[in-house]
C-alpha positions as CSV (number, residue, x, y, z in Angstrom):
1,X,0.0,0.0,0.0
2,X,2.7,2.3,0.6
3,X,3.6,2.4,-2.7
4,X,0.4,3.0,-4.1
5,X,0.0,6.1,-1.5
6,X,3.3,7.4,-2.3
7,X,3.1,6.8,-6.3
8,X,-0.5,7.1,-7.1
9,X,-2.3,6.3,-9.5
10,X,0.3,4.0,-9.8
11,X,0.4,0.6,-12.2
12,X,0.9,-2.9,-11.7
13,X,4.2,-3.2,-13.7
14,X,5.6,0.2,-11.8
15,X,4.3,-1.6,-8.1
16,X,5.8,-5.2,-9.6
17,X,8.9,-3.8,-10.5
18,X,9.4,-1.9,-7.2
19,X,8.5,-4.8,-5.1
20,X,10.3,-7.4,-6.9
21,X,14.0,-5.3,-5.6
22,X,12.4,-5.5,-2.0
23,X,10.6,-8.7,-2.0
24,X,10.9,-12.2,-2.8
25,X,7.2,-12.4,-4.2
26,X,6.6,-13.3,-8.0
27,X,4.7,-10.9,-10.2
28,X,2.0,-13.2,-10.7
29,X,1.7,-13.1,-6.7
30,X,1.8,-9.4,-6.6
31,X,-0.5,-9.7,-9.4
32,X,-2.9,-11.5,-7.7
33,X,-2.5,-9.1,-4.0
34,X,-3.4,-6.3,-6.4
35,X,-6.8,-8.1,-7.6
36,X,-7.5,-9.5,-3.5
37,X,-7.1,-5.9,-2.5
38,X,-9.4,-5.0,-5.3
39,X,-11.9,-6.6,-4.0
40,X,-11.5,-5.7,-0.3
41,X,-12.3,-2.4,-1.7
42,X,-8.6,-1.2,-0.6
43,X,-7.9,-0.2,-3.6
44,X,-9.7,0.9,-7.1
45,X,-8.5,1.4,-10.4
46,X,-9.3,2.4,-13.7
47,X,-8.4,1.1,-17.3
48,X,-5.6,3.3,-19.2
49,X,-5.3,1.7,-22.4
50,X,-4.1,-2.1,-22.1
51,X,-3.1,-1.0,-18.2
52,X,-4.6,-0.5,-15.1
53,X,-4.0,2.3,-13.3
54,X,-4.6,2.0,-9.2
55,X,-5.4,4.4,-6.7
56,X,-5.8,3.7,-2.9
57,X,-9.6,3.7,-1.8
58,X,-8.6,4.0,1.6
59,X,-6.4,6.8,3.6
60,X,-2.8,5.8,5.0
61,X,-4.2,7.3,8.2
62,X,-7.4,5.1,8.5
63,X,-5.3,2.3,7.7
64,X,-2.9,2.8,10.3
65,X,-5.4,3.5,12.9
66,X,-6.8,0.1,12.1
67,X,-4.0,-1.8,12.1
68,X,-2.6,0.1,15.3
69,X,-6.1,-1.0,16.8
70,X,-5.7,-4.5,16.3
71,X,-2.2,-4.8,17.3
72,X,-3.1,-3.4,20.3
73,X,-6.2,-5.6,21.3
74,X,-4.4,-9.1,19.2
75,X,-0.8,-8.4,21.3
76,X,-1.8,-6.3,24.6
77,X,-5.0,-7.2,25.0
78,X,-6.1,-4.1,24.0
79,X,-3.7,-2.1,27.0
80,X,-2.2,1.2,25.9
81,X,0.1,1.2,28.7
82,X,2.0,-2.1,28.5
83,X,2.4,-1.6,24.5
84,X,4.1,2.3,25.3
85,X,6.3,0.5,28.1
86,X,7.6,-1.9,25.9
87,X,7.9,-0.1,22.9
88,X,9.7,2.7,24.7
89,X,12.1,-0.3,26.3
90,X,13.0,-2.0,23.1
91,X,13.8,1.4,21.1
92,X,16.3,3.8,20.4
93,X,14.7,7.0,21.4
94,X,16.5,10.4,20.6
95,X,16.8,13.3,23.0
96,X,14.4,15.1,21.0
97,X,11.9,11.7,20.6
98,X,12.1,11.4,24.4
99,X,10.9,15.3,24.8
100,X,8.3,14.8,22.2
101,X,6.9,11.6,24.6
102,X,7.0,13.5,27.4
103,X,4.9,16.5,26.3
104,X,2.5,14.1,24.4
105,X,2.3,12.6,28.5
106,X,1.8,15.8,29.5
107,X,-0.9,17.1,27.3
108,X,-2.6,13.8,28.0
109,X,-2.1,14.0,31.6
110,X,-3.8,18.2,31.8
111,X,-6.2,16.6,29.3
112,X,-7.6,13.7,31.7
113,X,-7.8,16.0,34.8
């Protein structure tokens, strides 16, 4: 998806050849992720010719929120606090990250009082 968002509209050879130097799938495989996410209504497209051309049907944000969403109930059962602790153990936080954390804390901290 994150070529599509970032290429759009965007066809199957340009997303096969980018994926195929990052990837070990076969174009027929990528072929047939485009058409399964075609008809999850992730993504639509529209005939150029002898080509497709596709464009995302659904926002990189709503699909991160989703995704963060399930991670968060499937790995944490659904526990904000646990997930922050460990992800916040495991990584390599900058000066500047660990200021941006803590006013984040602190505007959600004045915001629950």
């Amino acid at each position: 998806m994150n070529i599509i968002w970032d290429t759009q509209p965007t066809t199957a050879s340009e997303i096969i050849k980018q994926l195929t130097q990052t990837t070990e799938w076969t174009p027929a495989t990528i072929r047939t992720f485009l058409h399964r996410l075609v008809k999850k209504g992730a993504l639509n497209f529209e005939e150029d010719g002898n080509r497709y051309l596709y464009r995302a049907a659904i926002t990189r944000h709503s699909t991160v929120k989703h995704a963060s969403r399930s991670f968060l109930t499937s790995v944490f059962d659904g526990q904000s606090g646990p997930l922050l602790t460990h992800f916040v153990k495991a990584s390599q936080l900058s000066a500047e990250d660990i200021q941006k954390l803590k006013s984040l804390l602190e505007q959600k901290e004045s915001k629950d009082d």
